[in-house]
C-alpha positions in Angstrom: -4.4 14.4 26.7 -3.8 12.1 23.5 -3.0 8.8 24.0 0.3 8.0 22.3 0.2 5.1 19.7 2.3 2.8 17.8 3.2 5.6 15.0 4.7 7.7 18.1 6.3 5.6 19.5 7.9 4.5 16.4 9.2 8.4 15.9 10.2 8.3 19.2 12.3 5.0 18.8 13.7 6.1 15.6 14.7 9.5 17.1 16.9 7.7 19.8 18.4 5.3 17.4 19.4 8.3 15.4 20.9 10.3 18.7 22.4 7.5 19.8 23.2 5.2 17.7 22.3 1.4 17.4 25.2 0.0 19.2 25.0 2.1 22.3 21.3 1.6 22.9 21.9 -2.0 24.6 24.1 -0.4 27.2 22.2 2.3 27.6 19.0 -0.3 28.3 21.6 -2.0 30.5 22.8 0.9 32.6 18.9 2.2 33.1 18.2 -1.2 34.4 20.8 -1.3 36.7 19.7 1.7 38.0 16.7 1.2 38.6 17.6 -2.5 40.6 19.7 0.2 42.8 17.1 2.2 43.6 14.8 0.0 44.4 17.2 -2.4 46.6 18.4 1.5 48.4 14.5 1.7 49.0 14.2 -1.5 50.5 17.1 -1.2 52.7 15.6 1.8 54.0 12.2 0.6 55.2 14.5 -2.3 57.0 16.7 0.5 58.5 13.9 2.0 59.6 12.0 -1.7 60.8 14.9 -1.9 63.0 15.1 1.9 64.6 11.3 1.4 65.0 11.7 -1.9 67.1 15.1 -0.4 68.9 12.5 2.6 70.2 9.9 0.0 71.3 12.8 -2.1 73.3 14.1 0.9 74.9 10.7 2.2 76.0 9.6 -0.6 77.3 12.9 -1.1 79.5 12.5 2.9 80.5 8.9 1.4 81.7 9.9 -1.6 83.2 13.0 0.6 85.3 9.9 2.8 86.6 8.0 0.0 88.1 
């Protein structure tokens, strides 16, 4: 696989300036960013979701085990 260097990335940039346009590249850099802070914080707020239903399951077993005795 070649490695992609300045030259490339140079086409590359000139290629979206040209699709784009100049002035619409800083909101599309803006919108991407805030999209990606949205996924990441719906990430996080599912590994707390889950915390939670993980420690819920632990409460209620251990009150299912403490009823038995």
């Amino acid at each position: 696989m070649p490695n992609i260097g300045a030259p490339e990335l140079l086409l590359v940039l000139a290629i979206v300036i040209l699709i784009f346009g100049a002035s619409r590249i800083p909101k599309l850099g803006r919108s991407m960013g805030q999209s990606i802070r949205g996924f990441k914080q719906g990430l996080k707020e599912d590994v707390i979701e889950e915390d939670e239903a993980g420690a819920a399951k632990k409460v209620d077993a251990a009150a299912t085990k403490a009823d038995e005795k």
